[in-house]
GUROPA-357013 format. One record per residue (C-alpha): x, y, z. Coordinates in steps of 0.1 Angstrom, whole numbers, plus 5000, padded with zeros to 4 digits. Each point is the difference from the previous one (the first is absolute). Example, Ala and Ser with C-alpha at 12.3 -4.5 7.8 and 13.67 -1.06 7.14 Angstrom:
! GUROPA-357013
((5123,4955,5078))
((5014,5034,4993))
! end
This chain:
! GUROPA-357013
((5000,5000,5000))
((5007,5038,4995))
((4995,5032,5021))
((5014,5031,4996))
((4992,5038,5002))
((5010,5032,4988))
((5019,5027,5016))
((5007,5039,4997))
((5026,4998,4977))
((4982,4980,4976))
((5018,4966,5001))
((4978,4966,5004))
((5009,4979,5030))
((4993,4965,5004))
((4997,4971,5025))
((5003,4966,4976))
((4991,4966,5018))
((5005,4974,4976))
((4975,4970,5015))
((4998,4972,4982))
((5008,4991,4962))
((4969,4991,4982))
((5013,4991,4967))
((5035,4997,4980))
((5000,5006,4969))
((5038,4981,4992))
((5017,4971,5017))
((5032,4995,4994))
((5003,4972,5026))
((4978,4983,5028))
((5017,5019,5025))
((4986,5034,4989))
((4966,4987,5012))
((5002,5039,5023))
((5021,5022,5012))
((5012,4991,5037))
((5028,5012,5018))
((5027,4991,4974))
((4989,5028,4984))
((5007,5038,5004))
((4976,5027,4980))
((5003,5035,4990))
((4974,5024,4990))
((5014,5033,4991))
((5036,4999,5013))
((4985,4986,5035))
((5006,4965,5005))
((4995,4971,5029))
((5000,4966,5009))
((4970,4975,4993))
((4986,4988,5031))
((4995,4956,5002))
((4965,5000,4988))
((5004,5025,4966))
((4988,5033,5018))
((5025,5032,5000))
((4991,5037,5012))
((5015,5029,4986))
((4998,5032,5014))
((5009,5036,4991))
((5002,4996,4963))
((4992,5033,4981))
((4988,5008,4965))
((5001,5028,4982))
((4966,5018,4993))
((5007,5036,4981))
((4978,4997,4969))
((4964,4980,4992))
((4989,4984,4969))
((5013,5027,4972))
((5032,4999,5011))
((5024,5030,5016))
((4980,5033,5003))
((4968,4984,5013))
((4985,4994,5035))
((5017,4970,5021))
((4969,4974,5000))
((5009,4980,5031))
((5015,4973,4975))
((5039,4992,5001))
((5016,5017,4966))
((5025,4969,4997))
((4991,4963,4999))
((5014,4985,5029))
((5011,4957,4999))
((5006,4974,5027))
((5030,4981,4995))
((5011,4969,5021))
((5034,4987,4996))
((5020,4966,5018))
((5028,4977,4996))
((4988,4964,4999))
((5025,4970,4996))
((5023,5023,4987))
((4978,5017,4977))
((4984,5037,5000))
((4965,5000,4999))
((4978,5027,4990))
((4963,5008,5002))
((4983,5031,4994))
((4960,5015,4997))
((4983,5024,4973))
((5004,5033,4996))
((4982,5021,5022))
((4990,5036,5014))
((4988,5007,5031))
((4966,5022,5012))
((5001,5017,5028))
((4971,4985,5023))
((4993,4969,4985))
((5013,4965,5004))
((5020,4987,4973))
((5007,4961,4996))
((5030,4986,4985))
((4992,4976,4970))
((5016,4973,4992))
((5039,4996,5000))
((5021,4984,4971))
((5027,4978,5014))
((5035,4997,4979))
((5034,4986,4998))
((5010,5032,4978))
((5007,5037,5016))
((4959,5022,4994))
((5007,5008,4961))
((4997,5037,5014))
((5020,5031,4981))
((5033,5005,5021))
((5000,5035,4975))
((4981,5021,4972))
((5007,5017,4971))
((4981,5028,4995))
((4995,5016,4955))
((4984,5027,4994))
((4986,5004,4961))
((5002,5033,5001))
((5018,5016,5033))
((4994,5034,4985))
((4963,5019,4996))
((4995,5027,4983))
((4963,5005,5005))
((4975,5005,5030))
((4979,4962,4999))
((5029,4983,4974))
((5006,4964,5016))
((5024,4973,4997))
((5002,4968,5014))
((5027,4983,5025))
((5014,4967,4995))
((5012,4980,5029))
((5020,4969,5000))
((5005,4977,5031))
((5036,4988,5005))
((4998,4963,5019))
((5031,4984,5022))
((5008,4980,4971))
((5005,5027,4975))
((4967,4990,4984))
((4976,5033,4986))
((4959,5007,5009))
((4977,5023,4984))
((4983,5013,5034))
((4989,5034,4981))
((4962,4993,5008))
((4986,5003,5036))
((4988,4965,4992))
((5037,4988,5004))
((4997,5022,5037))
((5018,5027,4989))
((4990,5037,5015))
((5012,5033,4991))
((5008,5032,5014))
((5006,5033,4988))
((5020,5029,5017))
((4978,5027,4986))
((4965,4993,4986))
((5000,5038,4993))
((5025,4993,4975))
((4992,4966,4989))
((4976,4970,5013))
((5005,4963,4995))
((4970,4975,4994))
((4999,4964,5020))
((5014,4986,4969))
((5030,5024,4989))
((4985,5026,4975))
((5015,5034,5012))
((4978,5030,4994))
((5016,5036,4993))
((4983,5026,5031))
((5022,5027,4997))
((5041,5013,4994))
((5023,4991,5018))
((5015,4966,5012))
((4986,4972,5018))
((5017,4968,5008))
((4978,4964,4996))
((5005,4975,5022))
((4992,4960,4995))
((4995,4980,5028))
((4997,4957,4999))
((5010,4976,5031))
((5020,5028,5015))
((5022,5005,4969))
((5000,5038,4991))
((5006,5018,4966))
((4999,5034,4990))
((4999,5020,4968))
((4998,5038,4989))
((4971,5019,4983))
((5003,5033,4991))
((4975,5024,4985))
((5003,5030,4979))
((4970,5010,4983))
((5004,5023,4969))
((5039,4989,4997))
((5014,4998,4965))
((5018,4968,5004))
((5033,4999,4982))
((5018,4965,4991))
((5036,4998,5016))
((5023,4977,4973))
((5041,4998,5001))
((5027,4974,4998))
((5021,4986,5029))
((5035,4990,4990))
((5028,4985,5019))
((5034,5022,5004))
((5011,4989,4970))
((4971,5010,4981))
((4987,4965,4990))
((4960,4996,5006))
((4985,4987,5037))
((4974,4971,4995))
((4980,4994,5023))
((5004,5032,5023))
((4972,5009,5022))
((4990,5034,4993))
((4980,5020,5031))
((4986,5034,4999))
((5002,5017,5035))
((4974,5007,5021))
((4973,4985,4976))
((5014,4963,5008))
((4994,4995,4957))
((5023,4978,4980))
((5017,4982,4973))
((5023,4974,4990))
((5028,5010,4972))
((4997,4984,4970))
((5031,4984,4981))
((5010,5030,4988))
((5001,5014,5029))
((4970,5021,4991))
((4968,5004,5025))
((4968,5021,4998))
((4976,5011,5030))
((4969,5011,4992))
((4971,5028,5022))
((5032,5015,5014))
((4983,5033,5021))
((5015,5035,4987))
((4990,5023,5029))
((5016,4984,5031))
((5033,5016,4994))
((5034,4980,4995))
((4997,4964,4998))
((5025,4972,5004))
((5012,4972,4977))
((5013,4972,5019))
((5017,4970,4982))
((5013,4968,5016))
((5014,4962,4990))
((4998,4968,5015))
((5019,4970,4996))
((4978,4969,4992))
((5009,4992,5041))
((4987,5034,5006))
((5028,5018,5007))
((5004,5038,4990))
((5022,4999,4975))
((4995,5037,4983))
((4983,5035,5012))
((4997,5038,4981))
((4976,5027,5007))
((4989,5033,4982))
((4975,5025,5014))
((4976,5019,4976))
((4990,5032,5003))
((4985,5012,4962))
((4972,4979,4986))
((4980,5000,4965))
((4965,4999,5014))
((4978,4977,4977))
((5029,4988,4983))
((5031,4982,5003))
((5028,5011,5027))
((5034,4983,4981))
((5025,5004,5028))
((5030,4981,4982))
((5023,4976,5019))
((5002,4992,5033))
((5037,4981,5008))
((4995,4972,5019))
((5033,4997,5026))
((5007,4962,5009))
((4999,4990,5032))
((5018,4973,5016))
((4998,4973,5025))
((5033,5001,5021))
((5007,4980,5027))
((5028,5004,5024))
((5015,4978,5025))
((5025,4996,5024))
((5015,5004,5031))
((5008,5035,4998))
((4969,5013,5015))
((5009,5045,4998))
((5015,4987,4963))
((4968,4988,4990))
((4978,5027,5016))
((5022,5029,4978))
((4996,4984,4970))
((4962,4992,5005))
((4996,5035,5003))
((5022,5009,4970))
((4981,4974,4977))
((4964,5009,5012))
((5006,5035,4992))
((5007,4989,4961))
((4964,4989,5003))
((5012,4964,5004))
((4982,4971,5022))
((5028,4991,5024))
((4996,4970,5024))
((5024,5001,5030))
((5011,4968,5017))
((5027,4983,5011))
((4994,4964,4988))
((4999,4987,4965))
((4964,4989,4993))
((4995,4967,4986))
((4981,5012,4970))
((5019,5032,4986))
((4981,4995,4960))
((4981,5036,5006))
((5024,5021,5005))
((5022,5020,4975))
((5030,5003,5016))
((5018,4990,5031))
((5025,5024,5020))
((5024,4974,5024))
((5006,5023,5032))
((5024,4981,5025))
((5033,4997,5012))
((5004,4972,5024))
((4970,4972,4989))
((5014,4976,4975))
((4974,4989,4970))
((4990,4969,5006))
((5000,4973,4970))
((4967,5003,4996))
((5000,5035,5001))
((5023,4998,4970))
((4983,4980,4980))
((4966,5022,5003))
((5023,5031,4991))
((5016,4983,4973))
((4966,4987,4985))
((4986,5040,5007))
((5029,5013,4975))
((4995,4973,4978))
((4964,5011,4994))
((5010,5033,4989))
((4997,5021,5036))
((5028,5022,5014))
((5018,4992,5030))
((5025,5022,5020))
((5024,4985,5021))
((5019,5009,5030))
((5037,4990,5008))
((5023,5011,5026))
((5040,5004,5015))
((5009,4965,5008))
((5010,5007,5033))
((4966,5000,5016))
((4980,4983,4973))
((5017,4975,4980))
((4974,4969,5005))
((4973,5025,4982))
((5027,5008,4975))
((5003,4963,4991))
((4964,4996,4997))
((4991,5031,4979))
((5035,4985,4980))
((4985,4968,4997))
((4969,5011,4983))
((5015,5025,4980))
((5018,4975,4985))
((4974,4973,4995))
((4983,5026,4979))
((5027,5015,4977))
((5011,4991,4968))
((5035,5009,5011))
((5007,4987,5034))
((5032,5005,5022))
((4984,5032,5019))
((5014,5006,5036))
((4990,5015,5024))
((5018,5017,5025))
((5030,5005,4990))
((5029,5021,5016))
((5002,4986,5040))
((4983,5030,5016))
((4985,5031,4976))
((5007,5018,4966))
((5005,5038,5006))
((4982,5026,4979))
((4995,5025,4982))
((4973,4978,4985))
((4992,5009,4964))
((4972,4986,4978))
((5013,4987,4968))
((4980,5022,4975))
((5008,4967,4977))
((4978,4976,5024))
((4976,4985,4975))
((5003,5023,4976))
((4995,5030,5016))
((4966,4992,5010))
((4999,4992,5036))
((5017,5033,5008))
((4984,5024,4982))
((4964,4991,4998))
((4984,5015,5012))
((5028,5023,5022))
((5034,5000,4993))
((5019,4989,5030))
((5035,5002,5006))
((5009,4984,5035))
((4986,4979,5021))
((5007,5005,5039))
((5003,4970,5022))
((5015,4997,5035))
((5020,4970,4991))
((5004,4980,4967))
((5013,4966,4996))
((5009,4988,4965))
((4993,4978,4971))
((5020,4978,4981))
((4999,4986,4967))
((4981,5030,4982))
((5031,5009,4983))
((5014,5034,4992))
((4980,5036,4991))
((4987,5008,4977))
((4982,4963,5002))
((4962,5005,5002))
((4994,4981,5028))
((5022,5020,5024))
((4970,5029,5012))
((5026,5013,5028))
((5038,4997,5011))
((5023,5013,5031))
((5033,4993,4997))
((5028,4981,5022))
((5036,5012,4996))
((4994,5021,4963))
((4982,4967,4992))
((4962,5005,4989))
((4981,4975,5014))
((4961,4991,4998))
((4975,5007,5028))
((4968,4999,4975))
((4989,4977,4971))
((4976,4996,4978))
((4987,4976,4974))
((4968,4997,4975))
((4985,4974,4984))
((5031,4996,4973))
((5019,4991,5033))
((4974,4975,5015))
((4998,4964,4987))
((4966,5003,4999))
((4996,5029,4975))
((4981,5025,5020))
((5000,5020,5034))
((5023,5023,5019))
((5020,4999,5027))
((5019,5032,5017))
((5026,4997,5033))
((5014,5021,5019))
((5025,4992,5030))
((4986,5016,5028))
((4966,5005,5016))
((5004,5032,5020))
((4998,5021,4970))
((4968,5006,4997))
((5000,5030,5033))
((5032,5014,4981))
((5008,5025,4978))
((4979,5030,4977))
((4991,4978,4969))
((4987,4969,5020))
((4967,5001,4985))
((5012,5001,4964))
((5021,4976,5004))
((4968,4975,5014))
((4981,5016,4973))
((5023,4992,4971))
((5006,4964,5015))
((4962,4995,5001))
((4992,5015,4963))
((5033,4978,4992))
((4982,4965,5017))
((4965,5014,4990))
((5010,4990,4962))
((5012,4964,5006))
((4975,4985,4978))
((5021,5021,4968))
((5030,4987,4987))
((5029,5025,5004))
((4999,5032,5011))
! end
């Protein structure tokens, strides 16, 4: 049974004393005969145990009552706004169990009585999420309407059409001055301004944006998004700022957004890329501020700037956080840890921060495998006084991926001294001048690398010298260097650079652009 009353601030309360079950309309088993006190139900967040004989009392539950029957705007009719649901749940030899009643609402003074339950193996096939469309987010006339489309999102990935209040879906508007929302989704233009719709099914929430602007001569926005080196974007989402409309790029790069308002001043153009894994791979803006009302508003090309998944790890914890900071800023997505993850496939480029933890064999192999698939890698090597058994490590993989082993490193007993010049020949030129020229680079102390051979060799990015003797404290190799054919690799022989020195950050940003091209051959 159900009791409940209503209270000053308009919210239903209720008192539910589940009796007895008269029928079932599933069995999954004989057990399921009732509930008893296996079982623990919820209505409406609140949840408690099932006594022995089936019964259970709830107390203090609320519903919302702010509207009646035509929705947001009209008088609250004593009548819940959202359908409520009982839902049992239990673990039974090892197995979850799961039963659950009809949709309901509650009124306030009468007594409601829960139907019959459906008892299940499977999790309720309930929305865990919506996904709110709009037809038309934009109207441009006082009683225009257009008509929402919501899709449930289950546990299992699996899609719903709950548009219709059949399928127990309610709707609220934040403004029914503006705009109003029928029981089943068809929004109806009021007056200008904005109003935000709301969709509400088993507790999952979504909302979208209307906006109304009677007598506006609606322009069509069209451009091109282009990457930074002007080849077209496919598939780029294309958003217009604040009016929540969109586009996806076509695959030339071209999109087209149409009922585009004229008189709510500058606009924004927002453009982003996903990978297929659904990481942001790509971002670019541009803000309009001159329209061609009832026509079409060309704004030209928006440059999309990639952005990268980094990972850093390590056991250089103040290391790590400087460079997080100096790679976010790029517009990068940096993730800071200290462990290799098992699974490193996402990322698109890996910056080794440490000086004491040697790279395990496995580690190896997963780095070796991440530059074989065409990813950037930047290693770290130190003086061989305090480090060597990471030296031999980051030697050992080196070597396992080269086309020309015999690298060392850590050579020289202690430390090369500096100056410490970039060779402007490193390869080709390109990793020191694009896209800053640097000159130096300023650690606290180097150790060195043997078997690079002698400047101007490409693969020597930095030297100090011992005795009059250049000797190399940075290398770098491409895919022509790599048995596999592709990737990058940069190192540099000490990690307490990255606090020191005036050109620090164009130095990480010509290293990154450098690794950020690993899946081209050359430079």
């Amino acid at each position: 049974m159900t009791a409940f009353r209503i209270n000053a601030n308009n919210r239903i309360r209720l008192l539910i004393l589940f009796t007895a079950m008269a029928s079932v309309s599933f069995f999954s088993a004989g057990a399921f005969a009732q509930l008893d006190e296996t079982w623990t139900i919820t209505v409406n967040g609140q949840s408690v145990q099932v006594n022995p004989d089936g019964s259970f009392k709830i107390s203090n539950i609320s519903a919302a009552d702010l509207f009646g029957p035509g929705g947001p705007g009209t008088l609250a009719d004593f009548l819940s706004d959202d359908f409520l649901r009982a839902v049992a749940v239990r673990t039974f030899n090892g197995v979850t169990q799961y039963a659950f009643s009809e949709p309901f609402q509650i009124t306030n003074g009468e007594t409601f009585v829960i139907g019959p339950m459906t008892f299940t193996d499977f999790p309720p096939p309930f929305p865990d999420s919506l996904n709110i469309q709009v037809s038309e987010p934009v109207l441009a006339e006082i009683g225009q309407t257009t008509q929402l489309a919501v899709t449930g999102i289950l546990a299992d990935g699996g899609a719903i059409d709950v548009t219709l209040r059949s399928k127990w879906t309610v709707y609220r508007t934040s403004n029914p001055d503006i705009a109003t929302v029928g029981q089943d989704g068809l929004v109806t233009a009021e007056g200008p301004g904005t109003a935000f719709i709301t969709a509400v099914n088993e507790g999952a929430t979504s909302v979208t944006k209307i906006t109304v602007v009677p007598g506006d001569p609606l322009t069509t926005i069209e451009g091109f998004v282009m990457a930074e080196d002007g080849t077209p974007v496919d598939g780029a989402d294309v958003n217009i700022q604040p009016m929540d409309l969109s586009a996806v790029t076509g695959f030339d790069g071209s999109f087209q957004i149409s009922d585009v308002p004229t008189e709510l001043g500058a606009l924004s153009v927002d453009v982003t890329k996903s990978s297929s894994g659904g990481l942001l791979i790509g971002v670019g803006s541009r803000d309009i501020t001159t329209f061609a009302p009832g026509m079409v508003t060309d704004i030209g090309i928006i440059t999309m700037k990639q952005v990268l998944n980094i990972l850093l790890f390590g056991d250089r914890v103040g290391e790590r956080g400087i460079l997080e900071g100096k790679l976010a800023s790029l517009g990068h997505i940096v993730v800071n840890q200290a462990v290799l993850p098992t699974d490193i496939s996402l990322f698109d480029a890996i910056w080794h921060v440490s000086s004491d933890t040697p790279l395990s064999s496995s580690e190896q192999l997963r780095l070796a495998d991440f530059v074989s698939s065409g990813k950037g890698l930047y290693l770290t090597g130190e003086k061989p006084g305090c480090c060597q058994s990471m030296n031999d490590t980051v030697e050992t993989l080196l070597n396992l991926i080269l086309i020309e082993p015999g690298i060392i490193i850590g050579v020289n007993s202690y430390q090369v001294p500096g100056p410490y010049p970039f060779n402007q020949n490193a390869m080709d030129g390109a990793i020191t001048t694009d896209p800053n020229n640097i000159s130096f680079w300023s650690p606290i102390v180097a150790g060195g690398i043997g078997g690079l051979g002698l400047l101007p060799d490409r693969n020597i990015l930095v030297t100090g010298a011992v005795e009059g003797n250049e000797v190399p404290v940075g290398g770098v190799w491409d895919c022509n260097d790599l048995i596999s054919g592709a990737g990058r690799v940069v190192l540099l022989m000490d990690v307490n650079w990255f606090p020191n020195g005036n050109s620090v950050f164009e130095i990480i940003e010509n290293i990154q652009k450098f690794l950020s091209k690993a899946g081209e051959c050359g430079p």
